[in-house]
N, C-alpha and C positions, 0 to 999 in steps of 0.2 A: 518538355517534361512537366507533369503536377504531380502536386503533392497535396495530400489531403494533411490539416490542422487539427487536431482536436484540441481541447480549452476544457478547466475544470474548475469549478468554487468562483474563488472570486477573479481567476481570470476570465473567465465567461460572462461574469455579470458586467468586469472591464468594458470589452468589447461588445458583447449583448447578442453572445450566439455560442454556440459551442463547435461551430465549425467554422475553416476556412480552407479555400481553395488557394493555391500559389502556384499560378503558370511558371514556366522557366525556358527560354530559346536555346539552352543548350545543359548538355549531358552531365556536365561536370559539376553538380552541385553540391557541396558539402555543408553539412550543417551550421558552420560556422556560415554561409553564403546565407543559408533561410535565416539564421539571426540578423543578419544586414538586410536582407529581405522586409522582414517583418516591421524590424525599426522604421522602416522607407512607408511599407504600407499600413500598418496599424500602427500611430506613434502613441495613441493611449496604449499598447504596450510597453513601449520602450524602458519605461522607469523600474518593470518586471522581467525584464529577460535575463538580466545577469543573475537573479536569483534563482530561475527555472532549472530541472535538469529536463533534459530530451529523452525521450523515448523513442523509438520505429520497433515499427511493427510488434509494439508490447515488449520490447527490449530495451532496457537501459543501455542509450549510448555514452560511452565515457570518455572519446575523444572527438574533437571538433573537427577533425577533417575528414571522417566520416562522409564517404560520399551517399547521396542517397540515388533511388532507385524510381524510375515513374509508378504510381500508382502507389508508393511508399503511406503509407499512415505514421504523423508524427504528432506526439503528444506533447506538450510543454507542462510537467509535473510543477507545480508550485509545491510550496511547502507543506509540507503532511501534517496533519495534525493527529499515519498503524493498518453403483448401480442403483434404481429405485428403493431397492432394500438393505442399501449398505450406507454406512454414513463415510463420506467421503474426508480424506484429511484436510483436505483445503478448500474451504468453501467459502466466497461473500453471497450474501445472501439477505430478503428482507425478512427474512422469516424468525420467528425468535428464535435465537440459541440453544443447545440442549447439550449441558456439560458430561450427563451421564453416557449420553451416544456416544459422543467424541471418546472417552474417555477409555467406554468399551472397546471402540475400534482399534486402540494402540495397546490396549494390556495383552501383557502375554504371563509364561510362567514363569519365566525367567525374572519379570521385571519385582524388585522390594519397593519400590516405590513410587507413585503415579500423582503429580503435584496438575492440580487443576486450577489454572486462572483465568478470573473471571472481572472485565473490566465494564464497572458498572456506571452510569450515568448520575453525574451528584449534583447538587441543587444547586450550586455556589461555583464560581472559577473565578479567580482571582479578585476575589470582593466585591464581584457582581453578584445576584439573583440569578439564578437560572432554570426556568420552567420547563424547559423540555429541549432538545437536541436532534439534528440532520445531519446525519453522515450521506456524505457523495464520494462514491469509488470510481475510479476506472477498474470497471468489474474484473474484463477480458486480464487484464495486465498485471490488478491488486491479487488472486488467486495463480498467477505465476511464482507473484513475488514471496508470498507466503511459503510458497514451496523452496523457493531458492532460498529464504531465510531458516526454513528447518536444514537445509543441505548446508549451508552454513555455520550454522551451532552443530549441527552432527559431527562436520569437520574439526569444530575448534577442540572439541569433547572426543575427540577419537582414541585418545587414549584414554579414555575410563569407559564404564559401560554401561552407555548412554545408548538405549534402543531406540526411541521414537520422540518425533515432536511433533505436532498436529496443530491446525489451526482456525477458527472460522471468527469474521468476520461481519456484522450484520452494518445494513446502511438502510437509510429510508428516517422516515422519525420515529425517536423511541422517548418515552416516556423515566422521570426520574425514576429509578432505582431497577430498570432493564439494563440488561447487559447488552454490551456492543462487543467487546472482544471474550473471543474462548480460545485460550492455550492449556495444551497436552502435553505434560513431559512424563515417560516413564525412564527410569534405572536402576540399577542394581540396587544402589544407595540414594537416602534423601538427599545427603549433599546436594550429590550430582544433580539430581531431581530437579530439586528448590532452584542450582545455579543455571540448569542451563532454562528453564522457565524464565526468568528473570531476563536472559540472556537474548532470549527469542523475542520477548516483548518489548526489551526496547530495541532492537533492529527493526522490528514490525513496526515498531512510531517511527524509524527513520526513513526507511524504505518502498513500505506500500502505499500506490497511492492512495487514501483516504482522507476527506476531509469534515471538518463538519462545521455548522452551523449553530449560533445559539441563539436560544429565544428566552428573554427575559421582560421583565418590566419594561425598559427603556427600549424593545426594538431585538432585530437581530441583526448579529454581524458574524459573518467568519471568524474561529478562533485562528490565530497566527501559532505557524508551526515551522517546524524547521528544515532548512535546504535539506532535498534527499540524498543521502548514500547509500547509493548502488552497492548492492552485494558483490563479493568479490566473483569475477569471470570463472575464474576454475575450480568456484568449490562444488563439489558432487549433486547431483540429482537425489533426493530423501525418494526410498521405495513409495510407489505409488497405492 
């Protein structure tokens, strides 16, 4: 049985590839087995595995005995740091951002109020200089998850009425004071609006893979972000 690896940020510069192959002589291989795997064959990982979570096949695994499958694709998420003529709710993308599409796509008549946020690239993080920023997504998986985190605030908010939540992502490098995240909330009421906005962006920093890169005076390095948590398994699909 193999398994294909994929690596992202600074796991990849880690190792110095973004991919790895891992043979296996037999069937029963559970993800907790590729962790003892990988420690054996890549020990410049090892100091990184317990902070990873696992992905197959663009799904967040959440238990270790998970067996996997030949030909499975599995991702080791490190810490996050978030039609032609229709503008889609969930997009990563290097393109620039555009708050008023998005925003058009989820208004309805119903909605009083439509809370547009927009996170924008700032010169400074944590007492450093910062000239400019690189976002790296696992595209295929980070545009999943976006969607699973609107089904997820839609849930939390199901009793009030809370119609839509949208959201795009941009990656590649952006220059200070471009925008990297755009969130969409419409509802009835601002309240609601303002909280489930608020609510969606920070599971978007928890959840999506996205990482990024800073570049300052002194060089660049990975900002450090935090272990992902996986959206919960049973909350609903956000209409497409």
């Amino acid at each position: 049985m193999q398994v294909t690896i994929r690596l992202f940020a600074g796991l990849k510069d880690v190792v110095g590839s973004d991919l790895i192959a891992e043979q296996f002589d037999r069937a029963d291989v559970s993800v907790a087995d590729l962790r003892t795997r990988l420690e054996q064959s890549q020990p410049k990982l090892k100091p990184y595995l317990s902070g990873v979570a696992i992905a197959v096949n663009e799904d967040y695994i959440l238990e270790d005995n998970h067996l996997l499958v030949d030909g499975d694709t599995v991702a080791l998420v490190p810490p996050i740091s978030g039609g032609a003529n229709e503008t889609p709710l969930f997009l990563v993308t290097r393109e620039p951002l555009r708050p008023q599409a998005l925003r058009d796509a989820v208004i309805t008549p119903e909605a009083g109020a439509a809370v547009v946020f927009e996170g924008v690239v700032r010169n400074h993080h944590e007492g450093r200089a910062v000239e400019r920023l690189e976002y790296e997504a696992y595209a295929e998986m980070a545009e999943r998850q976006l969607r699973a985190v609107a089904g997820e605030v839609l849930a939390d908010f199901a009793e009030r009425e809370l119609y839509a939540i949208a959201a795009h992502h941009r990656i590649g490098p952006l220059a200070v004071g471009e925008t990297s995240l755009l969130v969409v909330a419409t509802a009835a009421h601002r309240r609601d609006a303002f909280e489930a906005a608020l609510r969606a962006v920070d599971r978007i920093k928890e959840t999506v893979p996205v990482w990024k890169k800073e570049f300052g005076p002194d060089g660049s390095h990975w900002q450090e972000g935090v272990v992902p948590k996986p959206v919960r398994p049973s909350t609903a699909e956000p209409p497409r």
